[in-house]
Backbone atoms as SQL, in Angstrom:
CREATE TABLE atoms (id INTEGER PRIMARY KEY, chain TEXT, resi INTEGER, resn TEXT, atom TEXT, x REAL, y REAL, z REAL);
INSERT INTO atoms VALUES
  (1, 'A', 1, 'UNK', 'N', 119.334, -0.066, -94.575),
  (2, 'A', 1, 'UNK', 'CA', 120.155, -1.249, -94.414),
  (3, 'A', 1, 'UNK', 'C', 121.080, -1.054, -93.224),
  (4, 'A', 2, 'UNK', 'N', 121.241, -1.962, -92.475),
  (5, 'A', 2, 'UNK', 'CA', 121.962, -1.541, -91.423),
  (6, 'A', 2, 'UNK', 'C', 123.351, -2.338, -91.672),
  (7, 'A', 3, 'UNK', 'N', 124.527, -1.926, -90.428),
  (8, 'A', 3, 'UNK', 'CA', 125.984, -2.665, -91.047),
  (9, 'A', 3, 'UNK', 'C', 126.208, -3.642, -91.051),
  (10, 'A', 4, 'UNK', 'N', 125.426, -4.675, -90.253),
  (11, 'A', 4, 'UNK', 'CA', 125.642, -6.054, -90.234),
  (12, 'A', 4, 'UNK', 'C', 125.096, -6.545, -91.487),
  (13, 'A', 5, 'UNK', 'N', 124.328, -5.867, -92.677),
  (14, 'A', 5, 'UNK', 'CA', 123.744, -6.156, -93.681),
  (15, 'A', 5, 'UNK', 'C', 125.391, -6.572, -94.553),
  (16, 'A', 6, 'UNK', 'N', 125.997, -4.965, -94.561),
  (17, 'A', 6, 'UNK', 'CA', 127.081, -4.885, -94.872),
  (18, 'A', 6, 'UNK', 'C', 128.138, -5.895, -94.710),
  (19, 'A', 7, 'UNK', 'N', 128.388, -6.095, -93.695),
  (20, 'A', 7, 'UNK', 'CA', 129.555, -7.312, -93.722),
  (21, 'A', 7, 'UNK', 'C', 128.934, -8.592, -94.232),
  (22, 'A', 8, 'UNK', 'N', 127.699, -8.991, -94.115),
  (23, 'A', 8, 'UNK', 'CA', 127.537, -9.880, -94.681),
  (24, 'A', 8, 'UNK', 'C', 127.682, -10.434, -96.303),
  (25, 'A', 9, 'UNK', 'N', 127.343, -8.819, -96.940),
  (26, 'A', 9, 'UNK', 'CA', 127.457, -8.512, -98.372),
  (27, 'A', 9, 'UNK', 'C', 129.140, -8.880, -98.760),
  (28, 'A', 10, 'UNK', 'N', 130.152, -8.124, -97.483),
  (29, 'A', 10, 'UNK', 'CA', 131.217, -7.550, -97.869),
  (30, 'A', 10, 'UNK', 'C', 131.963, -9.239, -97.605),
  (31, 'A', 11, 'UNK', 'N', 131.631, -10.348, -96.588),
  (32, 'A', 11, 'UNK', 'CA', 131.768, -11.069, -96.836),
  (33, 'A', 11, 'UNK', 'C', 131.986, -12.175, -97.769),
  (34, 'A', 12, 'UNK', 'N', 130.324, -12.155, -98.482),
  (35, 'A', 12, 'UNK', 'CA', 130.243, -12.532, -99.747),
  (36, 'A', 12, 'UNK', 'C', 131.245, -12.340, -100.890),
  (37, 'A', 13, 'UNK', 'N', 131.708, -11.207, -100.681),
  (38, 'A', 13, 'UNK', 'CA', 132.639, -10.813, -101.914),
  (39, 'A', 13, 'UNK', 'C', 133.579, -11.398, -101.750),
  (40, 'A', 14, 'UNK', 'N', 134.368, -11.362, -100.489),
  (41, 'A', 14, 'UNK', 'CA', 136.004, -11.983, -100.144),
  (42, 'A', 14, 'UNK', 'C', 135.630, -13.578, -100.137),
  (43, 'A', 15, 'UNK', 'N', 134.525, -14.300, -99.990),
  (44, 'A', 15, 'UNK', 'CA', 134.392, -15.470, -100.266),
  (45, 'A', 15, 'UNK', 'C', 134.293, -16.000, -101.683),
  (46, 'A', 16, 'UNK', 'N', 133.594, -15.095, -102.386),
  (47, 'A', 16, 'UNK', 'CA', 133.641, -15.322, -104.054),
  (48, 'A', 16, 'UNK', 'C', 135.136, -15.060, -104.649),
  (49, 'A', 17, 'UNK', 'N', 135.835, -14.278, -104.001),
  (50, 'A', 17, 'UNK', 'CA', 137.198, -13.731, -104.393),
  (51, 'A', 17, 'UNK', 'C', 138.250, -15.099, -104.012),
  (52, 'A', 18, 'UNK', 'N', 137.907, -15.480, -103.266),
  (53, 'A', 18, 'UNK', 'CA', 138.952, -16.938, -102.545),
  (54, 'A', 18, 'UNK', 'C', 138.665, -17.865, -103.824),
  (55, 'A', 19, 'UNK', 'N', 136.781, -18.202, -103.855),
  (56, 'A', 19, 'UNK', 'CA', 136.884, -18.930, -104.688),
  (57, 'A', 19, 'UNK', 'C', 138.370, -18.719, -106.489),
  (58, 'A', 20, 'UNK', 'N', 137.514, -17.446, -106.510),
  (59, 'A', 20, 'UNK', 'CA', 138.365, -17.127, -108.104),
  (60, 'A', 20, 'UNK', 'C', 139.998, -17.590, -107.849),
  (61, 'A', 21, 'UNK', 'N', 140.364, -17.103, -106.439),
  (62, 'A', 21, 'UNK', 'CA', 141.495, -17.504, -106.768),
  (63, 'A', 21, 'UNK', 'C', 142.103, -18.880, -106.612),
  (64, 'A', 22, 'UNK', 'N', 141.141, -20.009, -106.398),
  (65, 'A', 22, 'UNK', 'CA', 141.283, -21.073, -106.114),
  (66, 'A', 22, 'UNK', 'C', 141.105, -21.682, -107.664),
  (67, 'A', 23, 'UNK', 'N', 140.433, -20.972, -108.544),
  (68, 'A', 23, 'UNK', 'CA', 139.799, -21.785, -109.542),
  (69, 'A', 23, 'UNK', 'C', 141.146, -21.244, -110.849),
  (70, 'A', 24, 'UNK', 'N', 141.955, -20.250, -110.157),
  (71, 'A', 24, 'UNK', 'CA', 142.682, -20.097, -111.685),
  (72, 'A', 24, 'UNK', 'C', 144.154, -20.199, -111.123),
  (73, 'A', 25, 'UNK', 'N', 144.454, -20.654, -110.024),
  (74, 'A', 25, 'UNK', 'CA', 145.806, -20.642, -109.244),
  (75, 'A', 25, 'UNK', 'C', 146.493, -21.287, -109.937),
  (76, 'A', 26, 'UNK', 'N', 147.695, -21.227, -110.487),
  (77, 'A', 26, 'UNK', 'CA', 148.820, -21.706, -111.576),
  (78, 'A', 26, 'UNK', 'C', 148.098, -21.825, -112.865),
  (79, 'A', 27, 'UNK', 'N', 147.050, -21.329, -113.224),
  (80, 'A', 27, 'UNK', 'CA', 146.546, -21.829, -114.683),
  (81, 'A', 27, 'UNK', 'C', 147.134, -20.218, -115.047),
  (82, 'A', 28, 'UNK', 'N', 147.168, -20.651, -116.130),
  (83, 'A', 28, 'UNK', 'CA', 147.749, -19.759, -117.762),
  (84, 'A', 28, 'UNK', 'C', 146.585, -19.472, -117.996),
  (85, 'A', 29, 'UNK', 'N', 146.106, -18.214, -118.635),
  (86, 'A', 29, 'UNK', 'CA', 145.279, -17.429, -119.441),
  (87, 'A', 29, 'UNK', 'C', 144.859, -18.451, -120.607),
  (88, 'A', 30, 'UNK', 'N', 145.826, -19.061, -121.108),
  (89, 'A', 30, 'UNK', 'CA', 145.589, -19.926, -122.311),
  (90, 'A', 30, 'UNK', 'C', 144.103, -21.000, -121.903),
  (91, 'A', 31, 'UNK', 'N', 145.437, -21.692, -120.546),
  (92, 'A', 31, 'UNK', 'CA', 144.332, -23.069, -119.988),
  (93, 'A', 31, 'UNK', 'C', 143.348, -22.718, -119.309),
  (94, 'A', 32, 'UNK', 'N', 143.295, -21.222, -118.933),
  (95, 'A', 32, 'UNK', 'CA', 141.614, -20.797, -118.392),
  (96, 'A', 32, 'UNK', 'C', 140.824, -20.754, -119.818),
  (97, 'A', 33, 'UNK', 'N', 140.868, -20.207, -120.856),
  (98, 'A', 33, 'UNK', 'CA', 140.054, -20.297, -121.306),
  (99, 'A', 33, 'UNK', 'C', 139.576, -21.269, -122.416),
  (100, 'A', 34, 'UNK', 'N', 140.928, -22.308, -122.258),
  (101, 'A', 34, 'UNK', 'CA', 140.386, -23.488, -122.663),
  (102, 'A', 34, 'UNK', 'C', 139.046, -24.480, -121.854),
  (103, 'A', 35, 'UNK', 'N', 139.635, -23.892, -120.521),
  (104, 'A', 35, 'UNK', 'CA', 138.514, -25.090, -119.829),
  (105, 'A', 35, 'UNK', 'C', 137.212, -24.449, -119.067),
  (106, 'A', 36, 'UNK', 'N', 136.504, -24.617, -120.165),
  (107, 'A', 36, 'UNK', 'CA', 135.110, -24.387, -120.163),
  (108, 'A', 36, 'UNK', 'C', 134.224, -24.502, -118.106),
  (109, 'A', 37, 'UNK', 'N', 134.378, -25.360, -117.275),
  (110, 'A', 37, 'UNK', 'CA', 133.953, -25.675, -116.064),
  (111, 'A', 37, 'UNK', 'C', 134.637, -24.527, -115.409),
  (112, 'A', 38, 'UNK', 'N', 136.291, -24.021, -115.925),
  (113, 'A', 38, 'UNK', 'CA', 136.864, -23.185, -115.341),
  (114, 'A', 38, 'UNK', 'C', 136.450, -21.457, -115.240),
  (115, 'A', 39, 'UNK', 'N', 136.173, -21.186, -116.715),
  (116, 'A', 39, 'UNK', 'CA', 135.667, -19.875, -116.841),
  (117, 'A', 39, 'UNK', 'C', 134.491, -19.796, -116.349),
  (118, 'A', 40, 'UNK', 'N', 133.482, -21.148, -116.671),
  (119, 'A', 40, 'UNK', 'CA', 131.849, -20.714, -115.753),
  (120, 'A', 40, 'UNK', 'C', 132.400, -21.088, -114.189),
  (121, 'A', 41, 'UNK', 'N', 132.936, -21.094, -113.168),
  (122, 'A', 41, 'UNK', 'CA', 133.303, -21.019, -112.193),
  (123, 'A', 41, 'UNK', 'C', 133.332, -19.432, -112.074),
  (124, 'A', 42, 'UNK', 'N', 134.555, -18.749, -112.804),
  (125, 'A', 42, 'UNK', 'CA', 135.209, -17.827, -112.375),
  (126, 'A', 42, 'UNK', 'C', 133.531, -16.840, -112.754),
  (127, 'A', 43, 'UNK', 'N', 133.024, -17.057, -114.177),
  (128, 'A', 43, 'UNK', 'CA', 132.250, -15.666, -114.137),
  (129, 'A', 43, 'UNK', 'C', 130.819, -16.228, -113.186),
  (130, 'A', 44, 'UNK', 'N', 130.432, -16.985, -112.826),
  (131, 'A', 44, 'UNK', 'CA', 129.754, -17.003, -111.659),
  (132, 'A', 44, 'UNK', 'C', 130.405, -16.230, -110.335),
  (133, 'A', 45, 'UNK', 'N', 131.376, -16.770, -110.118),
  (134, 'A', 45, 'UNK', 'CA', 132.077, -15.910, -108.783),
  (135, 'A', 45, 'UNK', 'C', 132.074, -13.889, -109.043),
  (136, 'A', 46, 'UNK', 'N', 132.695, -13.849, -110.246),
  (137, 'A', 46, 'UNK', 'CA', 132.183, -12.504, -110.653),
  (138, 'A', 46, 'UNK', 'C', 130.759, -11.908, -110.481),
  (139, 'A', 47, 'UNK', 'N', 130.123, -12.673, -111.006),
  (140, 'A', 47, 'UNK', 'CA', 128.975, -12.348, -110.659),
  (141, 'A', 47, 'UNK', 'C', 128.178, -12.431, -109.284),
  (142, 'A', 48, 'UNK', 'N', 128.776, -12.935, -108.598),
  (143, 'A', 48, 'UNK', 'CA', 128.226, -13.170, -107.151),
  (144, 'A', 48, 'UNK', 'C', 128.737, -11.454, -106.511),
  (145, 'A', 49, 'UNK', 'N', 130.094, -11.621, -106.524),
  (146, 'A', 49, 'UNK', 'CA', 130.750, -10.397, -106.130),
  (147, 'A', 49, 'UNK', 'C', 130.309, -8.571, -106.817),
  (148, 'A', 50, 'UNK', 'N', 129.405, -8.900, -107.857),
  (149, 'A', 50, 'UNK', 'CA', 129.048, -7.779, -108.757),
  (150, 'A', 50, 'UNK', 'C', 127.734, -7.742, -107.719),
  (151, 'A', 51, 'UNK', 'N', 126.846, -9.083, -107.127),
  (152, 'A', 51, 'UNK', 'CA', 125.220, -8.862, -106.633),
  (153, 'A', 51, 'UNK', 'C', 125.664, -8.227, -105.669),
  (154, 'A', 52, 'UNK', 'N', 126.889, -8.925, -104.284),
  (155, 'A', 52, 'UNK', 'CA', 126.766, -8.333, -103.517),
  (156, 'A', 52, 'UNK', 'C', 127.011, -7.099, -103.120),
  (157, 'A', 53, 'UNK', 'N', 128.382, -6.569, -104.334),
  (158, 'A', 53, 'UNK', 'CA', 128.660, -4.935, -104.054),
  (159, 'A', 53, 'UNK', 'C', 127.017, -4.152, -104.388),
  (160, 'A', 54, 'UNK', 'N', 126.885, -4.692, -105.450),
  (161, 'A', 54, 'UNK', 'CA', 124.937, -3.480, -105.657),
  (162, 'A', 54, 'UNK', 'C', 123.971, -3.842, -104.431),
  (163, 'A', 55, 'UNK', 'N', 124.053, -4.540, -103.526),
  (164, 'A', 55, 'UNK', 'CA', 123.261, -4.656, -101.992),
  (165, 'A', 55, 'UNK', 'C', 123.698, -3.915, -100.846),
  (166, 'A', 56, 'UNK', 'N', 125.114, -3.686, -100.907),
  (167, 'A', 56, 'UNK', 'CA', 125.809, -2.897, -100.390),
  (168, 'A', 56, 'UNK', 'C', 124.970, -1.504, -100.083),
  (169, 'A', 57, 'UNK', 'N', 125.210, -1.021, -98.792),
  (170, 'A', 57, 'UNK', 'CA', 124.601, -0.117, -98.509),
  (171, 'A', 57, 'UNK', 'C', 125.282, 1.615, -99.649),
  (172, 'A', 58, 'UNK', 'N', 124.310, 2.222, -99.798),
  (173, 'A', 58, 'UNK', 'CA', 125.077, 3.780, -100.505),
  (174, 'A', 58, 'UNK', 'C', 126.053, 4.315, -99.621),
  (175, 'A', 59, 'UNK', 'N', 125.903, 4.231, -98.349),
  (176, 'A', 59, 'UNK', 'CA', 126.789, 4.855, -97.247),
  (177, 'A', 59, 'UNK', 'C', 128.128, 3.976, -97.750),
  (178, 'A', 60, 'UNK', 'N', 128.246, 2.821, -97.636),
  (179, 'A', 60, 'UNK', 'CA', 129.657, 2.074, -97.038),
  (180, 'A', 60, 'UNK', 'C', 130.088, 2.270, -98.302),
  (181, 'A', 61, 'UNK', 'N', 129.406, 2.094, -99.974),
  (182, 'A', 61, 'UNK', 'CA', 130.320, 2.400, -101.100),
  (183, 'A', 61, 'UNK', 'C', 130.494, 4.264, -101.205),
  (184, 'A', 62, 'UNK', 'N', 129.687, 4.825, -100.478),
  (185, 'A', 62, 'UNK', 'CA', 130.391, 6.124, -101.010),
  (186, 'A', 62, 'UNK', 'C', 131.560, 6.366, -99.790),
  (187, 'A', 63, 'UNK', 'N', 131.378, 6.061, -98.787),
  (188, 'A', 63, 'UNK', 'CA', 132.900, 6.324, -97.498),
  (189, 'A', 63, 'UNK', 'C', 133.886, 5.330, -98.190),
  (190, 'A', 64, 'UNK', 'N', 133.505, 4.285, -99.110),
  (191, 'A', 64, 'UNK', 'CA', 134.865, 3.335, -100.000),
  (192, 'A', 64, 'UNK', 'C', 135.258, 4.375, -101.359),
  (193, 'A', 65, 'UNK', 'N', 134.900, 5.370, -101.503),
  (194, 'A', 65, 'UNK', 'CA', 134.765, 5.691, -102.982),
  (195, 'A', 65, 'UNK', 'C', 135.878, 5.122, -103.903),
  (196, 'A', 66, 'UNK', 'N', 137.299, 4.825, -102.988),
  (197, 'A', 66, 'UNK', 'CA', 138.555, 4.274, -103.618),
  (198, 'A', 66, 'UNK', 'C', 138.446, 2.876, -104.736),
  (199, 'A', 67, 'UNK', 'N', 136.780, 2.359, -104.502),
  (200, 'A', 67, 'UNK', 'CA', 137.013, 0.924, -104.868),
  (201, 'A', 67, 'UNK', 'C', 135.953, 1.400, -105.911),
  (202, 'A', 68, 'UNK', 'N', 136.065, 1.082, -107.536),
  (203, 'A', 68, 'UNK', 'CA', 135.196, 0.979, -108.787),
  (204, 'A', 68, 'UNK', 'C', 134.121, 0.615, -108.573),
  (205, 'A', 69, 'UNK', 'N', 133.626, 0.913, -107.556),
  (206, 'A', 69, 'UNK', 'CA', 132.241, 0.124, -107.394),
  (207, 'A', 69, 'UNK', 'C', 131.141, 0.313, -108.857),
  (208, 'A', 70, 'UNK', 'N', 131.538, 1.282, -109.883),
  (209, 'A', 70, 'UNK', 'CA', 130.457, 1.145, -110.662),
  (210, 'A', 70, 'UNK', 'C', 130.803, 0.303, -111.747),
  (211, 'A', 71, 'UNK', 'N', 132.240, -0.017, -111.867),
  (212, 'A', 71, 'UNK', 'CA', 132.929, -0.949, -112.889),
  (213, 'A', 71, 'UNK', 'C', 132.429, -2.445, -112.460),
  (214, 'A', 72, 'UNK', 'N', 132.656, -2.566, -111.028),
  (215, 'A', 72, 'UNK', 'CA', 132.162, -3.538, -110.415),
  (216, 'A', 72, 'UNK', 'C', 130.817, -3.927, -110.944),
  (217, 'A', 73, 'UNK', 'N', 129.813, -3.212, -110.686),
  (218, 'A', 73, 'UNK', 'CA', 128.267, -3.636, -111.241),
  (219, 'A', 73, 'UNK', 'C', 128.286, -3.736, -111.917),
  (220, 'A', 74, 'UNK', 'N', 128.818, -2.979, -113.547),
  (221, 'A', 74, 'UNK', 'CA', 128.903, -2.733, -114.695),
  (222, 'A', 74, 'UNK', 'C', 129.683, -4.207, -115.011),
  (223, 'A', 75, 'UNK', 'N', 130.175, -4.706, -114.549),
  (224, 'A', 75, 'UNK', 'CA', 131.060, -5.831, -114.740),
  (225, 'A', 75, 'UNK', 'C', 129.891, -7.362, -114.744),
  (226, 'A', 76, 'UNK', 'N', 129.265, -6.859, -113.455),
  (227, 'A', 76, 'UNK', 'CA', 128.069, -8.151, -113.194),
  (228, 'A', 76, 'UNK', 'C', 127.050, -7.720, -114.248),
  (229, 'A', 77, 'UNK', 'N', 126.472, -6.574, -114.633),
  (230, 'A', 77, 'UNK', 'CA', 125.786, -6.368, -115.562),
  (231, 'A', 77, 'UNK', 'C', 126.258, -7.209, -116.993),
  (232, 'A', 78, 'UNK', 'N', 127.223, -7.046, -116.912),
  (233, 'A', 78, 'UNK', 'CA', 127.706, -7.606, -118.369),
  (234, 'A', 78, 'UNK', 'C', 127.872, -9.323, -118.665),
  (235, 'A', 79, 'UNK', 'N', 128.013, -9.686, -117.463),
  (236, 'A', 79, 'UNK', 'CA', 127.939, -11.223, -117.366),
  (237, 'A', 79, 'UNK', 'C', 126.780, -11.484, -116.967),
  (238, 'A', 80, 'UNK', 'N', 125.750, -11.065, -116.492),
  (239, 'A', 80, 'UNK', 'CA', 124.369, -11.436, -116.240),
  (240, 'A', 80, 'UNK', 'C', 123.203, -11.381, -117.545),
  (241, 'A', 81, 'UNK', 'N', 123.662, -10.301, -118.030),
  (242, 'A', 81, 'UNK', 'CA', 122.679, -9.961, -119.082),
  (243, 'A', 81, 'UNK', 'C', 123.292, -9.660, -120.698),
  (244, 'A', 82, 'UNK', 'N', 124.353, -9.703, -120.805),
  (245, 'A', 82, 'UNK', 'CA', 125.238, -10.400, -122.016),
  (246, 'A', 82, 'UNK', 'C', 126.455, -11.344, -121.915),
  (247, 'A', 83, 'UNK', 'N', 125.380, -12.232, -121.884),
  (248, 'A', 83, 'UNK', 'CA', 126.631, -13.239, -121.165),
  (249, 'A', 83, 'UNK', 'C', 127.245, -14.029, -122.655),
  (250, 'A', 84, 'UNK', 'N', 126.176, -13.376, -123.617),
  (251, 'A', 84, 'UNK', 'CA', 127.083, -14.185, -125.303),
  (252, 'A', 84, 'UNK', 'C', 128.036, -12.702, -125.417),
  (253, 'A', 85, 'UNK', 'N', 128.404, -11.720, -125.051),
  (254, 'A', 85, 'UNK', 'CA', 129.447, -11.062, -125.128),
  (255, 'A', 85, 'UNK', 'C', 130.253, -10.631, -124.521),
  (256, 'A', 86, 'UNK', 'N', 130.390, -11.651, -123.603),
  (257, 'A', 86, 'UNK', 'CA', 131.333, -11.558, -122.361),
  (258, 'A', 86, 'UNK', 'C', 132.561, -12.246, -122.802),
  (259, 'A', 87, 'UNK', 'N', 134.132, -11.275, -123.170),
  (260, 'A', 87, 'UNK', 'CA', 134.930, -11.348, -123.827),
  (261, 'A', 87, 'UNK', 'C', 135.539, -11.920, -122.421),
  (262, 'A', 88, 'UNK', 'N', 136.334, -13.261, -122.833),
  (263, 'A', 88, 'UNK', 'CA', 137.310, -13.928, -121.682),
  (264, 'A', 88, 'UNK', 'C', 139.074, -12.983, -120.988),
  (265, 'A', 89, 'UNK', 'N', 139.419, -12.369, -122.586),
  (266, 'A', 89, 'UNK', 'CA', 140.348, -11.228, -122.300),
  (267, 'A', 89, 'UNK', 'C', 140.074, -10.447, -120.686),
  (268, 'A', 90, 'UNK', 'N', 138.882, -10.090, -121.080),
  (269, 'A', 90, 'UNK', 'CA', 138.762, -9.086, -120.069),
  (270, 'A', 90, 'UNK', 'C', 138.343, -9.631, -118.765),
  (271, 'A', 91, 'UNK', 'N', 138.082, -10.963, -118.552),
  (272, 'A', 91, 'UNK', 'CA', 137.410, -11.702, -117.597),
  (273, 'A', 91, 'UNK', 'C', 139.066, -12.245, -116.847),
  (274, 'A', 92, 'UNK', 'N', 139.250, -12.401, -117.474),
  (275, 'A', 92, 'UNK', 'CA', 141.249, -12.872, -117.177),
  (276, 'A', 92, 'UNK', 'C', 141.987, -11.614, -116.240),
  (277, 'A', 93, 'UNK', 'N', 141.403, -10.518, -117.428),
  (278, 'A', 93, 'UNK', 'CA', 142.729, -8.987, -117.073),
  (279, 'A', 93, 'UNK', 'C', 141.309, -8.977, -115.340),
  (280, 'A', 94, 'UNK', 'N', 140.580, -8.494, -115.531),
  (281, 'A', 94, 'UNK', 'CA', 139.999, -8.461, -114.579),
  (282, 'A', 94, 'UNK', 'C', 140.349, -9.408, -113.169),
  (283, 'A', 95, 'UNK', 'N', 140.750, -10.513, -113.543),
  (284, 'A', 95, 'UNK', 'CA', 140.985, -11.611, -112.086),
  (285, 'A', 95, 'UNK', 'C', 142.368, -10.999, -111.897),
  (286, 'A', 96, 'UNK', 'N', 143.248, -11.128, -112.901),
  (287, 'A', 96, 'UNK', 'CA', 144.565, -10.728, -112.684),
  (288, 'A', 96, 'UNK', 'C', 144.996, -9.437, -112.162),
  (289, 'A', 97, 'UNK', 'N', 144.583, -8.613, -112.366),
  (290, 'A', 97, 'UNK', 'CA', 144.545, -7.017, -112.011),
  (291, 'A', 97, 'UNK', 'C', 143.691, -6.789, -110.986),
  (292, 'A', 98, 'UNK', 'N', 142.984, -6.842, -111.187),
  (293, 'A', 98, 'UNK', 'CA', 141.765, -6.048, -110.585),
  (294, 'A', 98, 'UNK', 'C', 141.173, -6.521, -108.791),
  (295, 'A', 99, 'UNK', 'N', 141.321, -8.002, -109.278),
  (296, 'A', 99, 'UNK', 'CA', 140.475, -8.742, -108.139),
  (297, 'A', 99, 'UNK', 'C', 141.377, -8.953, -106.463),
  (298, 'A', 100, 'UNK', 'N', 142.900, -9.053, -106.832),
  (299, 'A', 100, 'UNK', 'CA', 143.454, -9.011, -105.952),
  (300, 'A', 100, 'UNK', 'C', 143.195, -8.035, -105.068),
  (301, 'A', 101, 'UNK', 'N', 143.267, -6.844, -106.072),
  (302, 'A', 101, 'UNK', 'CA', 143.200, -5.412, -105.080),
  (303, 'A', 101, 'UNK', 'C', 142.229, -5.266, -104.317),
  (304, 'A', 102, 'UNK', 'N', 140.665, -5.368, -104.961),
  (305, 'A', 102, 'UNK', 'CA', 139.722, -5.610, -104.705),
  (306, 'A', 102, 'UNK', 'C', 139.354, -6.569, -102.893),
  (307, 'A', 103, 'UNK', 'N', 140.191, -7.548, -102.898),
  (308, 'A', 103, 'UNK', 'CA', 140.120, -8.538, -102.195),
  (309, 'A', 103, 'UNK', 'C', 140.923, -7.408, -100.522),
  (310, 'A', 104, 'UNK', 'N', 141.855, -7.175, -101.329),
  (311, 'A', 104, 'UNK', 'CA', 142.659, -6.626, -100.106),
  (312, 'A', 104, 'UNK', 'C', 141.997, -5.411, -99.342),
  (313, 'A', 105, 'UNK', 'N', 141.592, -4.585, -99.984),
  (314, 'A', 105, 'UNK', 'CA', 140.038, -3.308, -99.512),
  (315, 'A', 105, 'UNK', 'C', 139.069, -3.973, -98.951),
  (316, 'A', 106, 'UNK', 'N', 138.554, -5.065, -99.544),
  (317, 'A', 106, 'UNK', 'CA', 137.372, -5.257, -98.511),
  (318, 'A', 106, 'UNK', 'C', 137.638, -6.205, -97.375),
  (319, 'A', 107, 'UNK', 'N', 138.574, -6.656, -97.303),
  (320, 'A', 107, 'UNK', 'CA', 139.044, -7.351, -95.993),
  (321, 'A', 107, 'UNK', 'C', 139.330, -5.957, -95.329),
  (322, 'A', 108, 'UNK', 'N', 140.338, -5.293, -95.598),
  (323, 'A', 108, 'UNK', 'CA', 140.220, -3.709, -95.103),
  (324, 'A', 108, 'UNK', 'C', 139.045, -2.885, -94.375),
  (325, 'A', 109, 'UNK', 'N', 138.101, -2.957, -95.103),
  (326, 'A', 109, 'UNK', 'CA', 136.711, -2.353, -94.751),
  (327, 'A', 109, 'UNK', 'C', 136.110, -3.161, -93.267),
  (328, 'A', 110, 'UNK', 'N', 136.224, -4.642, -93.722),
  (329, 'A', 110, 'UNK', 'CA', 136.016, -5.655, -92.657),
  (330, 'A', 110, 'UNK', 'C', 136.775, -5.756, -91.393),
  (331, 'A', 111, 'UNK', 'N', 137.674, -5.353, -91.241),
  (332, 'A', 111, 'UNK', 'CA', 138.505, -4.940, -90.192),
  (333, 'A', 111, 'UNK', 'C', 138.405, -3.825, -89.334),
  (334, 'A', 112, 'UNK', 'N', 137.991, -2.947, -90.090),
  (335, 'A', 112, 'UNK', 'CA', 137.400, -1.596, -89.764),
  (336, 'A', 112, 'UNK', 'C', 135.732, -1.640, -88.890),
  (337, 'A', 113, 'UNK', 'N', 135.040, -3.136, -89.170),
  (338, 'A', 113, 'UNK', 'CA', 133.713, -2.875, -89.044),
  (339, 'A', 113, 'UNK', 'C', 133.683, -3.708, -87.898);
């Protein structure tokens, strides 16, 4: 895979990441998971961001090692292929925690490339 593969992947992610944060901006945990259009937004975007980190070249995630990349897959794994036990708790703590940081590294990486 060569690096322009890479930014394109790494792209993908910070574009799925804009989305998420467009889709839960001032909503409450409560009113995300009341509104049904809202959570299948967000775990689609998850899941976009889970395909493109596993396309990602082995080189660029092991020189990232800082970023969960296996929580990451493990994350799209879990919304792709148990998607009746995909707990919203953790789909929430995940946007809230997790995704910001996430967002800020691979713009990072992208700057670098």
């Amino acid at each position: 895979m060569e690096a322009s593969d890479d930014r394109v992947y790494l792209r993908h992610i910070v574009d799925a990441i804009g989305k998420v944060e467009r889709y839960v901006f001032e909503v409450s945990e409560e009113e995300f998971g009341n509104d049904d259009m809202r959570v299948d937004g967000v775990v689609r975007e998850l899941h976009i961001v889970g395909e493109a980190a596993r396309r990602l070249s082995r080189k660029l995630r092991s020189e990232n090692n800082q970023i969960p990349w296996r929580k990451i897959l493990g994350m799209r794994n879990k919304l792709v292929h148990d998607y009746m036990g995909v707990d919203l708790k953790t789909v929430w703590k995940t946007v809230a925690r997790n995704v910001p940081q996430l967002k800020k590294q691979v713009v990072g990486i992208l700057e670098k490339k």
